[in-house]
Structures are given as structure tokens and as C-alpha cells.
N, C-alpha and C positions, 0 to 999 in steps of 0.2 A: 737589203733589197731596195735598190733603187727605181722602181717600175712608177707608171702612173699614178698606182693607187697610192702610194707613201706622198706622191708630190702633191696632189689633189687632198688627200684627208692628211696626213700626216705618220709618222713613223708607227702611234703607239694608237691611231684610230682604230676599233672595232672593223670596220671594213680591210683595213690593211692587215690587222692580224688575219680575218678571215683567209685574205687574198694568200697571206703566205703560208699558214696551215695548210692550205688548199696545195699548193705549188708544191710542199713538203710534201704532204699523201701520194701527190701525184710522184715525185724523185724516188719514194720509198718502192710503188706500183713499178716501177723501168730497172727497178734494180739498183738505184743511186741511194741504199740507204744511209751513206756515211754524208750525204748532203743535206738526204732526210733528217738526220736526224740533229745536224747543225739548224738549220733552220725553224725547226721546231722546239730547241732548248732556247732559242732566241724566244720564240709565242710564247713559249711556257713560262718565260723568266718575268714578262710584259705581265701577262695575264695574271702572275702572283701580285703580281706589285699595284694592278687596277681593278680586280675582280674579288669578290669571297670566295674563298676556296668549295662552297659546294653551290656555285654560278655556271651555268650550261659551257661558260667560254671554260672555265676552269675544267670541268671534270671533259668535254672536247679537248681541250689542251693537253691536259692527262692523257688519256686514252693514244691520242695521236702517237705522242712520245713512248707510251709503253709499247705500244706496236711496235714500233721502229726500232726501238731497244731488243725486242721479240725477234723480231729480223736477224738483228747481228746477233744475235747467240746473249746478249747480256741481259740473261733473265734475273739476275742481282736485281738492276736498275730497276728493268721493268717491274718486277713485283715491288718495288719501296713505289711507284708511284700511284700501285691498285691500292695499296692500304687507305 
């Protein structure tokens, strides 16, 4: 995501993750799950690597993902990431 908010805060800023989470939910809502859900394996990869895994960005980042996973039928995924 190269939008304002990456240039202004940076790639792996809490605000840019926010911004792109946000953009993902919203792909997932129109029907673009397969964008959704690129973009949100990106937040989630971030978010492992800068958050505790039971941090609000963390268990959000989760969630997002297992949605979208939910979407496309790939309820494997999505339940490894409710555990």
C-alpha cells in the first residue's frame, strides 16, 4: 500500500496498519475477498512481528483474517487463527 498514510507514518506505523486493515474489511464488504485477504495477511504478518499476540492490534488482525478466510470457504485457516 502506497497511499498517504505509509508515506506520512511509515510502512509498519499503527496508523497505517489501521488504514490498511480498514481498506481490507472494506475489499472483503464489495466482494474483493481475494484482495482482502492479501492485504490483511500482510497486517497480520506486521502485527505478529510488533504486537503480543493477545494486544487488541493482534486479536483485530486475527479476526479480520479469519473473516475473510470465512468468505472464501477456507474454514481450515480461519479456525487455526480462533485458537
Amino acid at each position: 500500500m502506497q497511499g498517504r498514510e505509509t508515506v506520512q507514518f511509515g510502512e509498519e506505523a499503527p496508523e497505517t496498519l489501521v488504514a490498511m486493515s480498514n481498506l481490507g474489511v472494506a475489499y472483503a464488504g464489495i466482494g474483493r475477498a481475494n484482495e482482502a485477504v492479501a492485504l490483511l495477511e500482510k497486517v497480520y504478518a506486521v502485527v505478529q512481528q510488533r504486537f503480543s499476540p493477545n494486544s487488541s492490534e493482534a486479536m483485530n488482525a486475527r479476526n479480520n483474517l479469519a473473516q475473510c478466510y470465512s468468505v472464501l470457504k477456507d474454514l481450515k485457516r480461519a479456525e487455526s487463527l480462533s485458537e
